[in-house]
C-alpha positions as CSV (number, residue, x, y, z in Angstrom):
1,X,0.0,0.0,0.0
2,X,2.7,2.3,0.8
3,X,4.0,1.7,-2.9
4,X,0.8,2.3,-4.4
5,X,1.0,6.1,-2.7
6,X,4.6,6.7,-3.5
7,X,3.6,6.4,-6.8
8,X,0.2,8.9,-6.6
9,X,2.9,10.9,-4.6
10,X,5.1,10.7,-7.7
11,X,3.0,11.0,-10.5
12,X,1.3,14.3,-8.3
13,X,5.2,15.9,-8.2
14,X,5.7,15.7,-11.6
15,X,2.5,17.2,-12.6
16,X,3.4,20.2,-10.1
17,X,6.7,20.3,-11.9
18,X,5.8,19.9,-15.1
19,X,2.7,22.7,-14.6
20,X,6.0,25.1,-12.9
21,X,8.2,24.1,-16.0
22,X,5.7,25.1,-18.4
23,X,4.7,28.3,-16.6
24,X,8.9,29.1,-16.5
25,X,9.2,28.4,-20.3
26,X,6.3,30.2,-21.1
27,X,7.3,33.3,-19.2
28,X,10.8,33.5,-20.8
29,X,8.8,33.1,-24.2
30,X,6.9,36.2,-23.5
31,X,10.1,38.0,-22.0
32,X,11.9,37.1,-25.5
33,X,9.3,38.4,-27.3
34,X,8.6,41.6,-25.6
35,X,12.1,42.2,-26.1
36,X,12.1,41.4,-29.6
37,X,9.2,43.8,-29.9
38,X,11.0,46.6,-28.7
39,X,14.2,46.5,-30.6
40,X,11.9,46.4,-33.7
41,X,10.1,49.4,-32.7
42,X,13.6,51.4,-31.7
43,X,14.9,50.3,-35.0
44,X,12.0,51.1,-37.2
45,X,12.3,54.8,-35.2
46,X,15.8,54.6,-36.2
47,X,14.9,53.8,-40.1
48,X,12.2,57.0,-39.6
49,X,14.8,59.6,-38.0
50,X,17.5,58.2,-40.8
51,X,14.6,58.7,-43.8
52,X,14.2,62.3,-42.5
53,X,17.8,63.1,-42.0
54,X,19.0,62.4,-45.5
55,X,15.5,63.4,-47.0
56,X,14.1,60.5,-48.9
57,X,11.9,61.5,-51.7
58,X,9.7,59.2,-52.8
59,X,9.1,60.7,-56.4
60,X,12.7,62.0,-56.6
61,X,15.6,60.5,-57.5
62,X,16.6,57.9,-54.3
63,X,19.0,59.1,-51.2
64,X,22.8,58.1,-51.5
65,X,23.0,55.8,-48.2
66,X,26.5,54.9,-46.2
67,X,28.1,52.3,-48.7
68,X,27.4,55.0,-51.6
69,X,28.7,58.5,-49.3
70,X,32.2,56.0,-48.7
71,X,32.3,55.0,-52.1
72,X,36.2,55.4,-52.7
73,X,35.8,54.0,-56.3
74,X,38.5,52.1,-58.2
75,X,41.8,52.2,-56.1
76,X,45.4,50.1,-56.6
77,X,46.2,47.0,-55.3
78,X,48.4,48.0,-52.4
79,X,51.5,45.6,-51.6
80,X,51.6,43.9,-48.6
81,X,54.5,45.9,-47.5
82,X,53.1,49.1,-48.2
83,X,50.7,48.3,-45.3
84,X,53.4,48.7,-42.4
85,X,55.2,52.1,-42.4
86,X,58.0,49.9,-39.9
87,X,58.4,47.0,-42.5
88,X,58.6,49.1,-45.7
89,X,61.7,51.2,-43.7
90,X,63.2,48.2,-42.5
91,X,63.6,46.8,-46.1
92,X,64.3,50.0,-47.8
93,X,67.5,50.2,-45.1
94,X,68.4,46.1,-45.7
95,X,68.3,47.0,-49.5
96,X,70.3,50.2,-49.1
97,X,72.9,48.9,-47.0
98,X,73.3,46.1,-49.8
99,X,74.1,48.6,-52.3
100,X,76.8,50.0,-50.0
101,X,78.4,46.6,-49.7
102,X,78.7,46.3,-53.4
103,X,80.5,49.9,-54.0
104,X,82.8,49.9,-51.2
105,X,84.7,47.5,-48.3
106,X,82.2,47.7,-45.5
107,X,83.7,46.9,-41.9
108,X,82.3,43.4,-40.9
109,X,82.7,42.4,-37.2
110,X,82.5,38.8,-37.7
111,X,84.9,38.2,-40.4
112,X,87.6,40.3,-38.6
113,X,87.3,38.5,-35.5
114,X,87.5,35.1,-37.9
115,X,90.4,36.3,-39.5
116,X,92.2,37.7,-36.6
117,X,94.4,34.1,-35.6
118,X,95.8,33.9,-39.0
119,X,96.9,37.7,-38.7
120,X,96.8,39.8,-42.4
121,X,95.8,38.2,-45.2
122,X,95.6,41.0,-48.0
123,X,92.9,42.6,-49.4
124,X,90.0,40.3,-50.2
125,X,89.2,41.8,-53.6
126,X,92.4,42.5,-54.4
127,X,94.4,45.7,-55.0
128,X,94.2,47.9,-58.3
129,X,97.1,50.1,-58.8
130,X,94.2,52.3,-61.4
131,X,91.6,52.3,-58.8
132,X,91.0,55.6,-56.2
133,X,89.0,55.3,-53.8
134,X,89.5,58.4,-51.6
135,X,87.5,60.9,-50.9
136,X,87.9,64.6,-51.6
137,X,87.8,66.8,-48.7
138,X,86.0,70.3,-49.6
C-alpha cells in the first residue's frame, strides 16, 4: 500500500513540476518576445529619424545611403608591405645597405674576428694600382 501512494505521490510531483516548467518556459517566451518587440520598434524609429535626416523623396531621384557616401571607387592594389610604415623602412634600409656593400669594403665584425688568428691576409678583392678610392675633402 505504501507503494501504491509513493507512486500517486510521484505522478502528483511531476504534474506540479511539469505545470512550474511550463509556466517558467512560457514566461521566458513572453520575455523574448517583448524584447524582440521593442528592438523592432527602436529600429523602425531609427529607419524614420534616418529617412528624415538624408530626406528620402519618394518621387525624386533615391537618397545616397553609407556604402554610396564611402564610395572610394576604383583604387590600386596595395602591396603587402606598403601596409606597415615599420616593415617598408626596414627593407628600404636592408636594400640600401646592400648597395653599400657592393660599392665599397664595408667593416664586418664577424669576419675580422674570424680572421684575426691567421693575422693579415691581404685585401679580399684584391688591390688595383688604377683604382681611387679616396674621398675629396671640400
Amino acid at each position: 500500500m505504501a507503494v501504491k501512494l509513493r507512486c500517486v505521490g510521484s505522478a502528483g510531483a511531476r504534474l506540479i513540476a511539469q505545470a512550474y516548467f511550463d509556466l517558467v518556459k512560457r514566461s521566458k517566451a513572453d520575455a523574448k518576445a517583448a524584447k524582440r518587440e521593442a528592438h523592432e520598434t527602436e529600429r523602425a524609429a531609427e529607419r524614420d529619424a534616418l529617412a528624415v535626416e538624408h530626406g528620402s523623396a519618394e518621387d525624386g531621384p533615391r537618397a545616397a545611403n553609407r556604402t554610396i557616401l564611402n564610395n572610394r571607387g576604383l583604387t590600386p592594389k596595395r602591396q603587402k608591405l606598403n601596409r606597415n610604415p615599420r616593415v617598408k623602412k626596414r627593407v628600404r634600409y636592408e636594400t640600401a645597405k646592400s648597395k653599400v656593400a657592393s660599392q665599397r669594403p664595408v667593416f664586418n665584425a664577424a669576419k675580422a674576428h674570424a680572421g684575426r688568428s691567421g693575422g693579415y691576409e691581404g685585401e679580399a678583392s684584391g688591390i688595383n694600382r688604377r683604382t681611387v678610392k679616396s674621398r675629396k675633402l671640400g
